[in-house]
BAROLO-464434 format. One line per 3 residues: number of its first residue (from 0); for each residue x, y, z of C-alpha. Coordinates in Angstrom, 2 decimals. Layout:
<sites>
NUM = X:Y:Z; ...
</sites>
This chain:
<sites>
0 = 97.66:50.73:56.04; 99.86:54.24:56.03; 98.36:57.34:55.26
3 = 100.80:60.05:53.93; 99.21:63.51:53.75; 101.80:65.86:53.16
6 = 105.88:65.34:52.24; 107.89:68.67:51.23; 111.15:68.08:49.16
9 = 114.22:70.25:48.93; 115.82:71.71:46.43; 118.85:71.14:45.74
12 = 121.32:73.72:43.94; 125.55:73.15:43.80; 127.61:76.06:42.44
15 = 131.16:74.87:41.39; 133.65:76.79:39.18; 134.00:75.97:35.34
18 = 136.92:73.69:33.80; 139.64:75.96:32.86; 139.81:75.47:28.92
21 = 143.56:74.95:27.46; 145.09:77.69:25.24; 144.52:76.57:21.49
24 = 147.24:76.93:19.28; 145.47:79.17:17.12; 144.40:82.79:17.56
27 = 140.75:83.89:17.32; 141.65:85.73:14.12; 143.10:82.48:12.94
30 = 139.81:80.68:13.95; 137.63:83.08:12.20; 139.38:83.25:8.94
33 = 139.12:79.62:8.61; 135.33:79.73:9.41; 135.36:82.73:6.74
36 = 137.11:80.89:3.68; 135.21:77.82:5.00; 131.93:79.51:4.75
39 = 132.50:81.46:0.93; 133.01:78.32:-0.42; 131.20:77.92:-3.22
42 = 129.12:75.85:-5.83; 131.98:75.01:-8.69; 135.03:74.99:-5.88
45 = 137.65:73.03:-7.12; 138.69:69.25:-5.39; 142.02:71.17:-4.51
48 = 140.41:74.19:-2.90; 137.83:72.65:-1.03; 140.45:69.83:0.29
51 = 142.86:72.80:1.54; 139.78:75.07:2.91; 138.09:71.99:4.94
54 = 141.64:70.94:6.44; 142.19:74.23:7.86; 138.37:74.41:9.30
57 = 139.38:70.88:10.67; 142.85:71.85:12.30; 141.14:75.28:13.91
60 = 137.66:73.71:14.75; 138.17:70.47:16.31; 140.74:68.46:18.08
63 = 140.92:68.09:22.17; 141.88:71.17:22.71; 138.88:73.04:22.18
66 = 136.92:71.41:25.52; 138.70:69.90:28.36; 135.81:66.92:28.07
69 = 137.60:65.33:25.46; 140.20:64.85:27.43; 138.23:64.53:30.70
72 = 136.74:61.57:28.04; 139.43:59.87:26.46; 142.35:61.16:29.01
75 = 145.23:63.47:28.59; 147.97:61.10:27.89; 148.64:60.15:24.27
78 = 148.66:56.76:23.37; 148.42:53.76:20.89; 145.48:51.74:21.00
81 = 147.16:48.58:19.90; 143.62:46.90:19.52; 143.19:49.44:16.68
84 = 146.57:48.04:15.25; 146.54:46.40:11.75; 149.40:45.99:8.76
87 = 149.22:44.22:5.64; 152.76:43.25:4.25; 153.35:42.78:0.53
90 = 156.04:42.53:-2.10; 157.43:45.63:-2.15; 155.29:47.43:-0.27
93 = 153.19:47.50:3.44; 150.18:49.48:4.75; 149.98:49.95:8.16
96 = 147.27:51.04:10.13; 146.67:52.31:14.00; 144.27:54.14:16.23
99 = 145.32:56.78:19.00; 143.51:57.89:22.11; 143.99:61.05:21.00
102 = 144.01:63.35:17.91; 147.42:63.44:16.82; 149.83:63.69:13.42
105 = 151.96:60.95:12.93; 154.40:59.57:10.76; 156.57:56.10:10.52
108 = 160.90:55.72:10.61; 161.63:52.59:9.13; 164.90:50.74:8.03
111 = 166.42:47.38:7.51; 168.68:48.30:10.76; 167.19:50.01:14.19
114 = 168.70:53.11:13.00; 165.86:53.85:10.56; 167.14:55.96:8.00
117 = 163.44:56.50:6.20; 160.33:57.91:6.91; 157.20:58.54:5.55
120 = 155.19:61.62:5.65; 153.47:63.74:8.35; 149.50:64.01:7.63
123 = 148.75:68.08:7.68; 145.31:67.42:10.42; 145.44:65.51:14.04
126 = 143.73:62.37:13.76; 142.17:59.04:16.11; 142.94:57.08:13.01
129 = 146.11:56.64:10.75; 146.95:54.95:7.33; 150.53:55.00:6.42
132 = 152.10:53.20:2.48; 155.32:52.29:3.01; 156.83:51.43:-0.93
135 = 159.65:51.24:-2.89; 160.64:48.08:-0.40; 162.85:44.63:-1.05
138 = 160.68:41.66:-1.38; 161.48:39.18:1.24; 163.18:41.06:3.59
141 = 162.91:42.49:7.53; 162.28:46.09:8.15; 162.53:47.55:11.52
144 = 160.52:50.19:12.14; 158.51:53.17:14.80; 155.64:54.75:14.91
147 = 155.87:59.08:15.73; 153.01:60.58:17.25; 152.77:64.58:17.99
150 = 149.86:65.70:19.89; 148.07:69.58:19.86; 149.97:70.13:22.57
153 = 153.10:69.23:20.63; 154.21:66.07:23.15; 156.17:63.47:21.29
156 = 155.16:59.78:21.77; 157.63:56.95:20.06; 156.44:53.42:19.64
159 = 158.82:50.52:21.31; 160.84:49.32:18.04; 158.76:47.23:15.75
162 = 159.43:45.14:12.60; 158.03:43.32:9.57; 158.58:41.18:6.48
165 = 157.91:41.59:3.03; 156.44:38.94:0.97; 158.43:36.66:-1.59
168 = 157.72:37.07:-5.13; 156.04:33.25:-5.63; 152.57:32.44:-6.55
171 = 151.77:36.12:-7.59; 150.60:37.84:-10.65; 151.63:41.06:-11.41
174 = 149.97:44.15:-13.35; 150.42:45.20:-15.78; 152.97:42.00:-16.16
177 = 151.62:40.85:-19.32; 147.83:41.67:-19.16; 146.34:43.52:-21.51
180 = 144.44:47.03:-20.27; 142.84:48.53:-18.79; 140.76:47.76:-17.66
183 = 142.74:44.90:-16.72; 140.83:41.43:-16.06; 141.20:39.59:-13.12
186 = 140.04:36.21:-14.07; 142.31:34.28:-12.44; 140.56:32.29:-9.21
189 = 142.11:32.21:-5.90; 145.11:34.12:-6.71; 146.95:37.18:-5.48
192 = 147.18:40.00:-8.07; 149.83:42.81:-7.03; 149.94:46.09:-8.83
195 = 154.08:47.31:-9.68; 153.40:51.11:-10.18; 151.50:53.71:-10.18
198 = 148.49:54.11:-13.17; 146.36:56.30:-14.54; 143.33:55.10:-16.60
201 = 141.02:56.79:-18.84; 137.60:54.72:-17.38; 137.83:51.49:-15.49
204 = 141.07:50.54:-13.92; 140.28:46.30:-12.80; 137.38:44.39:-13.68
207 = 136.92:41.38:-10.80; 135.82:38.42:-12.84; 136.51:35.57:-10.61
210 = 136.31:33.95:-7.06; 139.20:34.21:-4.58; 141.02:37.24:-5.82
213 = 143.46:39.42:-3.55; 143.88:43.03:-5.07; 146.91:43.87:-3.96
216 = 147.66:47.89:-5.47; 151.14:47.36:-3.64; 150.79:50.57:-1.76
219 = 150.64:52.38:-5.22; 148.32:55.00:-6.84; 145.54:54.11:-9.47
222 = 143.66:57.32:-10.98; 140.46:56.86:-12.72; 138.10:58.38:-14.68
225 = 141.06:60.51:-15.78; 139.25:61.54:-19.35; 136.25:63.05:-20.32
228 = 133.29:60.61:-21.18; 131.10:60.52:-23.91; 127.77:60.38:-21.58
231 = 126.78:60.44:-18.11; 128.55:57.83:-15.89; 126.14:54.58:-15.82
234 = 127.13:51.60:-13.43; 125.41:48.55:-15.61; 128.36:48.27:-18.22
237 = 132.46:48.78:-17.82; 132.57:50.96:-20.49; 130.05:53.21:-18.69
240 = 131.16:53.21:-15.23; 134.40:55.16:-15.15; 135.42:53.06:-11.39
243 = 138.65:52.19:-10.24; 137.42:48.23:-9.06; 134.28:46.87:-10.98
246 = 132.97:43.48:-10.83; 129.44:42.57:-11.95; 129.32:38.98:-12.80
249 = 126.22:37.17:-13.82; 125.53:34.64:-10.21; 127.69:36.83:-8.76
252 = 131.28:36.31:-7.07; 132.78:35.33:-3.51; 135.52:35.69:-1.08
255 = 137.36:38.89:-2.67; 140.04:40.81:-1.04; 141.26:44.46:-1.88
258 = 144.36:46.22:-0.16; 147.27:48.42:0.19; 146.66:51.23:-1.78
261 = 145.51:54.89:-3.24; 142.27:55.13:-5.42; 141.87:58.30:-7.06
264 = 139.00:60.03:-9.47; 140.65:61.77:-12.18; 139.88:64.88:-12.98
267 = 137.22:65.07:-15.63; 133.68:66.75:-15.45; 131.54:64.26:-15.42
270 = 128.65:63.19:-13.47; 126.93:59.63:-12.49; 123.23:58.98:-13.87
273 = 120.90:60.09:-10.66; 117.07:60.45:-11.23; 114.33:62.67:-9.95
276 = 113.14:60.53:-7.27; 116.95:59.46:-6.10; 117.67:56.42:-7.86
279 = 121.23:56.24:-8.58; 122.92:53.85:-11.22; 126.50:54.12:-9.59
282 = 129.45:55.59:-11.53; 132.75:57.28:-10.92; 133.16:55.15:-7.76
285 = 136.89:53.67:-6.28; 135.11:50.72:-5.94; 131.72:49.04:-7.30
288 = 130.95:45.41:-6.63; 127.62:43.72:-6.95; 126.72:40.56:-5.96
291 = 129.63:39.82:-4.29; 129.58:37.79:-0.88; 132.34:37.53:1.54
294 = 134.35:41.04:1.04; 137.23:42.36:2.94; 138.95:46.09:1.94
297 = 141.83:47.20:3.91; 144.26:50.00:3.47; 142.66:51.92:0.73
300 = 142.45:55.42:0.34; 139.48:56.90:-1.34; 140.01:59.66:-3.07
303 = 136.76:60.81:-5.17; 134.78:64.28:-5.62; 132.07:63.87:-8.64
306 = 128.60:64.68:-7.87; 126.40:61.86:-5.39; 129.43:59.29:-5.35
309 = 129.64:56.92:-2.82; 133.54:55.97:-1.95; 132.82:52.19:-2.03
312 = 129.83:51.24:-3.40; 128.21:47.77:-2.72; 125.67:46.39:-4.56
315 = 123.42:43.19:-3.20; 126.21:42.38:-0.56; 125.99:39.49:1.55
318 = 127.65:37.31:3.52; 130.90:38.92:5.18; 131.81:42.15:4.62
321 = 134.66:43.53:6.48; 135.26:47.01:5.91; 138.70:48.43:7.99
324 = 141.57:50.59:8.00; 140.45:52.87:5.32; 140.40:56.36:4.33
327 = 137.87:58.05:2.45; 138.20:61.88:1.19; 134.94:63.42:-0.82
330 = 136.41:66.51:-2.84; 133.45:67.73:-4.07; 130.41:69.71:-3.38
333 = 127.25:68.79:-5.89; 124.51:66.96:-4.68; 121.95:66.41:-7.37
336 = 119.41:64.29:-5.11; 119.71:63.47:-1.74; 117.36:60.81:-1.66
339 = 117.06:56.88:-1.71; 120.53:55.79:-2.03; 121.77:58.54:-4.13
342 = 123.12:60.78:-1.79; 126.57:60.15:-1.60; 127.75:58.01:1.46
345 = 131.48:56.67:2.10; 130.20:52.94:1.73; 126.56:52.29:0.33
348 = 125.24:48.80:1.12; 122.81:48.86:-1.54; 119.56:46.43:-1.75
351 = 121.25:44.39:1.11; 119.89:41.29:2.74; 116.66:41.87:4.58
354 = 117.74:40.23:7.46; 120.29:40.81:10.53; 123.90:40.93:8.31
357 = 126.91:40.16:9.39; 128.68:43.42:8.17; 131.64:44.93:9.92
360 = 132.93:48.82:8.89; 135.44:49.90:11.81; 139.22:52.00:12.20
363 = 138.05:53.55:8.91; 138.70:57.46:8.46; 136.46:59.43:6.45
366 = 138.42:62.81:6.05; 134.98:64.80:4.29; 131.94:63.62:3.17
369 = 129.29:66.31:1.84; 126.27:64.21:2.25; 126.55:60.85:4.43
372 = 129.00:58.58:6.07; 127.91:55.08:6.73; 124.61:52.86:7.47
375 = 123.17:49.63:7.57; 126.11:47.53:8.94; 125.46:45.10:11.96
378 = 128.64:46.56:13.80; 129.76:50.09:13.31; 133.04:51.21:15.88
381 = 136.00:52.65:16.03; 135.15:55.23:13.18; 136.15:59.01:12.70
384 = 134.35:60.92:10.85; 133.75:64.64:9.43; 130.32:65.67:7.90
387 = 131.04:68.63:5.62; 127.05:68.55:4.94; 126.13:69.97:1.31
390 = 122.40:69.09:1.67; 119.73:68.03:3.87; 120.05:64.69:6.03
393 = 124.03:64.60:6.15; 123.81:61.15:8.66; 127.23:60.67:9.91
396 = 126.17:56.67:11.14; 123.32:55.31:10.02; 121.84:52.06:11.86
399 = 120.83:48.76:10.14; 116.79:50.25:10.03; 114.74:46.80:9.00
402 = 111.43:46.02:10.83; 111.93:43.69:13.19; 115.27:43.36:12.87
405 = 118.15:44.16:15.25; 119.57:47.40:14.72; 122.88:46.95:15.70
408 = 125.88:48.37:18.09; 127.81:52.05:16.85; 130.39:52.11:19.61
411 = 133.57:53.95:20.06; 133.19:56.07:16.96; 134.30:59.88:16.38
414 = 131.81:62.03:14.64; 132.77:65.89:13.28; 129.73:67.55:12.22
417 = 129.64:71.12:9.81; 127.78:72.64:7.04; 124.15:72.88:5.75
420 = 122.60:70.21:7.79; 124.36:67.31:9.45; 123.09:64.53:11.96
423 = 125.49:62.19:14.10; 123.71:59.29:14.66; 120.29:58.40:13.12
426 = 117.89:55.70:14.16; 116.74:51.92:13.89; 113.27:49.75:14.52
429 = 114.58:47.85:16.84; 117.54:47.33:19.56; 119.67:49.86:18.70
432 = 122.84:50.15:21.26; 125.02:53.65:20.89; 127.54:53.53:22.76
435 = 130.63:55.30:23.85; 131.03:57.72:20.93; 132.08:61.19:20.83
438 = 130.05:63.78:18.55; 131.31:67.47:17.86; 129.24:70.04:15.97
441 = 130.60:73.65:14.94; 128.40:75.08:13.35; 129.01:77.21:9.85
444 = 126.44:79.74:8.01; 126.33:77.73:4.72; 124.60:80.86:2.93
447 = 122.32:80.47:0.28; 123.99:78.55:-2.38; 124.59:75.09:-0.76
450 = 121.40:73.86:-0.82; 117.63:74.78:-2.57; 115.34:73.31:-0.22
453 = 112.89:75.69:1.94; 111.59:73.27:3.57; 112.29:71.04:6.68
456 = 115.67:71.98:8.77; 118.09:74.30:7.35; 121.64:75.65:8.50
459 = 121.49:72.79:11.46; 123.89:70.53:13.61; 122.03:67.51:15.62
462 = 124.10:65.20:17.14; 121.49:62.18:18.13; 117.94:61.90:15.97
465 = 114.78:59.49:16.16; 112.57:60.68:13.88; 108.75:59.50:13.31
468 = 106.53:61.41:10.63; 102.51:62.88:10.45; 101.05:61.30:13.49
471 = 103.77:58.52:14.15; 103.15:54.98:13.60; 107.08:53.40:12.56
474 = 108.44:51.44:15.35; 111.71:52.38:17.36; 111.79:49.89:20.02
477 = 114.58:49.83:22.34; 116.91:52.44:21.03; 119.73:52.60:23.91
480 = 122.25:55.57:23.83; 124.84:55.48:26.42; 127.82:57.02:27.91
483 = 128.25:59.05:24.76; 130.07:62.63:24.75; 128.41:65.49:22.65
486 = 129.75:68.70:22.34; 128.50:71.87:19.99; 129.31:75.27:19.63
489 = 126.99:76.98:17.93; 127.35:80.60:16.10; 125.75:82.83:13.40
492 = 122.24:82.62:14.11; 122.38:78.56:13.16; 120.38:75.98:14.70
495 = 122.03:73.17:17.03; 120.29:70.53:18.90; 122.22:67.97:20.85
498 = 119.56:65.87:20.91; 116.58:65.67:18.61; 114.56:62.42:20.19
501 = 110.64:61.85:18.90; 107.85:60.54:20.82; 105.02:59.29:19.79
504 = 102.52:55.92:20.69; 105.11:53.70:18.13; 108.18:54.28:19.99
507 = 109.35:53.01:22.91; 112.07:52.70:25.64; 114.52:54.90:24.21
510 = 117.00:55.61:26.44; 119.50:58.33:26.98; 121.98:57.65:29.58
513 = 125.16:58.27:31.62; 126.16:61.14:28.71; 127.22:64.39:28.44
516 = 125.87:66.88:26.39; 127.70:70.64:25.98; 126.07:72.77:23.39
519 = 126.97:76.55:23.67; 126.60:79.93:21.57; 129.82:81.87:20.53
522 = 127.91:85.14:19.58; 124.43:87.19:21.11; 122.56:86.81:17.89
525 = 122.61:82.90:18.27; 119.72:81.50:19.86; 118.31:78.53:18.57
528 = 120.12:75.94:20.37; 119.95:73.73:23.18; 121.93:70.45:24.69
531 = 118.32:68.66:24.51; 115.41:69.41:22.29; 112.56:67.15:22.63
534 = 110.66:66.60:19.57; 107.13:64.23:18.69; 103.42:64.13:17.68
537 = 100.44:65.81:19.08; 99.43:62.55:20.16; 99.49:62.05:23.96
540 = 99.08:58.26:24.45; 102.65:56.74:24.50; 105.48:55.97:26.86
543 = 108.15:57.85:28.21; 111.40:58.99:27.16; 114.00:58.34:29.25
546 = 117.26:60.88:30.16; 119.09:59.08:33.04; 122.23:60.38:34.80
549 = 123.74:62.80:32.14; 125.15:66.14:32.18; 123.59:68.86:30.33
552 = 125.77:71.79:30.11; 124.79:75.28:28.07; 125.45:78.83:27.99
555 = 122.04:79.30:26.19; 119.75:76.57:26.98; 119.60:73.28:28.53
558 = 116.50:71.42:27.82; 114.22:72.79:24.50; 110.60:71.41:25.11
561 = 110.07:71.88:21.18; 111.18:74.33:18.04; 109.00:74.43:14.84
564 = 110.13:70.71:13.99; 108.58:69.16:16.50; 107.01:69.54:19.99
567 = 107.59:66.18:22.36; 105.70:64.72:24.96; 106.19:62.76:28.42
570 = 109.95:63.35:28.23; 111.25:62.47:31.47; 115.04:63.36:32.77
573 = 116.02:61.46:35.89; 119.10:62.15:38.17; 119.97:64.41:35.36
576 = 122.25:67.51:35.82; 121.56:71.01:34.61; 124.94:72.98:34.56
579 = 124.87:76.69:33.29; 128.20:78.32:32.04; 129.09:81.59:30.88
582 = 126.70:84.75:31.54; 124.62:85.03:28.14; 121.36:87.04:28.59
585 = 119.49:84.66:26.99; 120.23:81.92:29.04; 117.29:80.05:30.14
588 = 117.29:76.70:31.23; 113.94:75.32:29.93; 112.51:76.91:27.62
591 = 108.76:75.60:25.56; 108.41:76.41:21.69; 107.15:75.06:18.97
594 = 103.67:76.26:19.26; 100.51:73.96:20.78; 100.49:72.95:24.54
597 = 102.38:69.72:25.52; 103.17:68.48:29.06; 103.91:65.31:30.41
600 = 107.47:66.17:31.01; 109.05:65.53:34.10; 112.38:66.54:36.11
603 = 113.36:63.76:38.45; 116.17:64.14:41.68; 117.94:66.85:39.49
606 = 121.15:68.94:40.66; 120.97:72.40:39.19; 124.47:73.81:38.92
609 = 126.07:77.38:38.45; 122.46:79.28:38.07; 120.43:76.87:36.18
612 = 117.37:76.69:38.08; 114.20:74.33:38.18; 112.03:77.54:37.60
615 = 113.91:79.15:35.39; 111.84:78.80:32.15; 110.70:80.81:28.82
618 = 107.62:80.14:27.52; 108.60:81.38:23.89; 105.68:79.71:21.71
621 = 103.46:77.39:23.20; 99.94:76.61:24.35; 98.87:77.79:28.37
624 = 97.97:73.97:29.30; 102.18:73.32:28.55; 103.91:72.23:31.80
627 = 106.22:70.14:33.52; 106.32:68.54:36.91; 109.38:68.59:39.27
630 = 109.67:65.45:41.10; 111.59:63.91:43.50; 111.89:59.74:44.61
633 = 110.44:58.89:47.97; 111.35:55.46:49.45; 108.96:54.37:51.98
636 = 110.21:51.44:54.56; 107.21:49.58:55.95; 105.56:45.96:56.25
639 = 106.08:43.77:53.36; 102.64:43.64:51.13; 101.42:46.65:53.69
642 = 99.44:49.03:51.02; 99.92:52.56:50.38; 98.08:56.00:49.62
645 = 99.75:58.94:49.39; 97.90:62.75:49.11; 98.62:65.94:48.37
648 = 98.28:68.93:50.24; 94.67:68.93:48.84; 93.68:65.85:49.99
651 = 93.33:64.39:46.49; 95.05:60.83:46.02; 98.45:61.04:44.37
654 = 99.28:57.33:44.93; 98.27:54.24:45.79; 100.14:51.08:45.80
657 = 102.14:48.03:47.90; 105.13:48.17:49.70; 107.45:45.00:48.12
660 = 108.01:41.79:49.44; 111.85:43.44:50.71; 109.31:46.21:52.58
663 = 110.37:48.99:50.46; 108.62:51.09:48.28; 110.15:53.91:46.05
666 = 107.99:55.86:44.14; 108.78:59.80:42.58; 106.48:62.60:44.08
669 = 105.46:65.69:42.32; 107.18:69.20:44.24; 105.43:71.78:42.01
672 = 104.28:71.56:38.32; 105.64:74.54:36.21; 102.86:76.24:34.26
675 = 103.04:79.27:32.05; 101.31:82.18:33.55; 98.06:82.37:31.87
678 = 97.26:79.14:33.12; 94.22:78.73:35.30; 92.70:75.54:36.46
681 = 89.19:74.72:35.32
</sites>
């Protein structure tokens, strides 16, 4: 047997200098006006005003160059991603889609000769994700053609010469041609339908009657909903719905295909039917289907801006759904109930499958949404997104949340967070894997007119939430979130949380690892933020949650042990660094709120960088039992099976256990629990 009485552990503390930020192209007056304009929108704004307003916000708020770990991230070289490639070639026309490793503009040069001569054009923001409608084109013919990309910094990147084909005119049928509408009915199975022209359409544009249909829109515009109707928008009937693409057949439909083009809401002033408790009957969407299995859209633009309107809305999907290369663009700003399914989302999977699906949405661009982005697919990557929240509960990704069920990978997505109240990622039951995504929050005083509620969070940015409710009791198993880059700057007395993690006795193994996590303050007044806030129940008896190898980085706060949402217990950071920047007076590194004592917390084998300290705490509103231990791992070589006890400096047993069969035991030690003053032991 070995007997340890006594082990002291250093601390360890690294200074090193901050990243040099690059120069932005815009001034700070520039920056502020376009939070200003940004901020007086109002209730009423017009689809044109709020498009121009948000774009500017966009181009002055995010992009690489506002933190060098984007391109510390992603690298500092602009590229192609040629896995995010993807063109669909058609009669006359060809959409072509690509991904870059950075934000940049872009446009295409394209000719029947490697001299070009044509070009389409330049989007006004810098973007991961790019749709381009090339039209006006011969049928059966080769173009050659290159893809321009311009970075912040204004490099110029040229694609290696390129070319395609247009289709021949055979075996199509073409609209109008000689079918009567609109809306005009697609009843022909397994056939390719290919739009000539732009239209514009009082209510419906195409009704989908029939299995194996290609909607081709031929890189053209179709504008819907273009008059005003005679009653609120209802989804159940054509003649109600106001959509671009309906189907709702009786047994349903499969294997339908829609491509290659613009879908645009008129503009009218009409709203979809949306009850008090959140059901939603649809209306004034590009696209409705329901009961349709085995879906792909491709190289649409959404266009849309009425009150609670989802971009593409699904109804009883199953099967295959394949949802890529798209752009979605909310123009508006009402929200009449945020709940259920009514909220407005780019895609809304509505009543699907209860059961593990096998839907994909990924290289899609959501320009704006003002209430939610997407949820419930099986596979979720390769996404950019900006949350322009007009409500509560503005979920960028949502997770496929069944009991039981697998919750599904969000990889390799980019999330842009403003507004009333926006959330990155949400959560699932079960298996959830987050992956390699980047999430940046600036935050926005949304005044007073946005949003009614006074209860719950209000004017706040969270980039990762698990949420349980009461005293817990919904399972999150196995939530994994790793290698993920979160960034927030925070300003105007608004709330930001990088993370916003529950525990309680239902949850379990969630997992927060090899990330980093940069949430600062702009202004003095700001205060209420914090890379990590740890939220949960008053009740004690559950497992850890885990922080492993990441890099928390504020100017205000590092780790929140609670805030008036939610207190936390037993959450435990591990080889975790705590990097302060800038010289804010309120800095503190830890700081306990949120009323009521909690401990269980623990810092394990930390690095404290740049005056961020392992003491260094605020006890702002809390109980005088609140604490948290700093620890540090021990690894004891001895005989195999030989048994251990290990005591503190008080002779009272800390440990006792069995060195491994490998003779090794290793085994974190307590250094000093932090208690607020008041404390005394009884």
């Amino acid at each position: 047997m070995i007997k340890i009485n006594k082990i002291l552990f250093p601390i360890l503390i690294i200074f090193i200098c901050n990243f040099t930020q690059f120069s932005l192209s815009y001034t700070q007056t520039e920056i502020k006006d376009a939070q200003i304009a940004f901020e007086e929108l109002e209730q009423g704004s017009s689809p044109e005003l709020i498009e121009s307003t948000f774009s500017y916000f966009v181009l002055t708020h995010f992009g690489a160059e506002r933190d060098d770990l984007i391109y510390e991230k992603f690298g500092s070289e602009l590229e192609l991603n040629e896995e995010g490639f993807w063109s669909y070639e058609s009669l006359n026309s060809i959409a072509i889609s690509f991904e870059t490793t950075l934000p940049a503009k872009s446009y295409i040069e394209y000719g029947t000769t490697t001299s070009y001569g044509e070009q389409t054009d330049e989007q006004i923001n810098y973007n991961y994700i790019h749709l381009k409608h090339i039209k006006n084109l011969n049928p059966d013919t080769t173009y050659y053609y290159r893809i321009v990309l311009t970075d912040e910094r204004g490099n110029i990147v040229n694609s290696q010469d390129r070319t395609f084909s247009t289709k021949t005119a055979s075996n199509t049928i073409k609209i109008p041609g000689t079918l009567n509408g609109p809306p005009y009915i697609l009843d022909s199975s397994n056939s390719l339908y290919i739009l000539e022209s732009d239209i514009t359409v009082d209510l419906t544009a195409f009704d989908i009657k029939a299995n194996g249909i290609t909607l081709d829109l031929g890189g053209n515009t179709v504008t819907y909903a273009n008059s005003i109707m005679s009653e609120v928008a209802k989804i159940n009937e054509i003649n109600t719905a106001g959509v671009g693409i309906y189907s709702k057949e009786s047994g349903g439909l499969d294997n339908i295909k829609i491509v290659n083009g613009i879908i645009k809401e008129g503009p009218h002033q009409n709203r979809p039917y949306v009850n008090s408790w959140g059901g939603y009957d649809g209306g004034l969407n590009p696209i409705y289907l329901s009961d349709v299995d085995n879906v792909e859209v491709a190289g649409i633009i959404g266009n849309y801006h009425a009150a609670n309107v989802h971009g593409f809305y699904f109804n009883e999907p199953d099967e295959v759904y394949n949802i890529h290369h798209n752009i979605f663009f909310d123009r508006g700003w009402e929200v009449i109930n945020r709940h259920g399914s009514s909220g407005g989302r780019s895609i809304n999977f509505n009543s699907a499958p209860e059961e593990v699906n096998e839907f994909e949405v990924h290289h899609n661009l959501v320009k704006r949404t003002k209430q939610n982005g997407f949820s419930k697919a099986q596979e979720s990557y390769n996404n950019e997104i900006y949350v322009d929240s007009w409500s509560t509960n503005s979920f960028a990704q949502g997770a496929n949340s069944l009991p039981d069920k697998y919750g599904g990978k969000i990889i390799n997505n980019k999330i842009f967070l403003t507004g009333y109240h926006a959330i990155g990622i949400s959560w699932a039951h079960l298996d959830l894997n987050v992956t390699n995504n980047l999430i940046h929050m600036e935050s926005v005083d949304t005044k007073d007119w946005r949003w009614y509620e006074e209860f719950g969070d209000r004017n706040s940015l969270n980039g990762l939430r698990i949420t349980n409710y009461d005293s817990g009791g919904q399972v999150r198993d196995n939530l994994q979130y790793n290698n993920n880059l979160i960034i927030g700057n925070c300003r105007d007395d608004v709330e930001m949380r990088g993370t916003e993690l529950y525990s309680d006795y239902s949850i379990t193994n969630t997992q927060v690892q090899n990330s980093i996590i940069k949430v600062e303050v702009d202004d003095d007044e700001t205060t209420k933020a914090a890379a990590v806030v740890t939220h949960g129940t008053s009740n004690l008896d559950h497992g850890p949650t885990y922080y492993r190898n990441n890099r928390l980085i504020s100017n205000i706060c590092n780790v929140r042990f609670g805030d008036y949402y939610g207190r936390g217990y037993n959450h435990q950071f591990i080889n975790c660094t705590f990097e302060k920047t800038g010289d804010n007076t309120n800095y503190q590194t830890f700081i306990f709120d949120g009323a009521y004592s909690r401990d269980g917390h623990a810092i394990i084998d930390p690095i404290f960088l740049n005056g961020a300290s392992y003491d260094d705490v605020y006890w702002k509103q809390t109980g005088d039992l609140s604490s948290y231990k700093l620890m540090w791992t021990t690894i004891i070589i001895a005989e195999p099976d030989s048994t251990i006890i290990i005591k503190n400096v008080d002779d009272e047993i800390e440990f006792v256990g069995t060195i491994n069969s490998q003779g090794i035991l290793s085994i974190p030690l307590t250094q000093v629990e932090i208690r607020p003053t008041e404390w005394t032991q009884t």
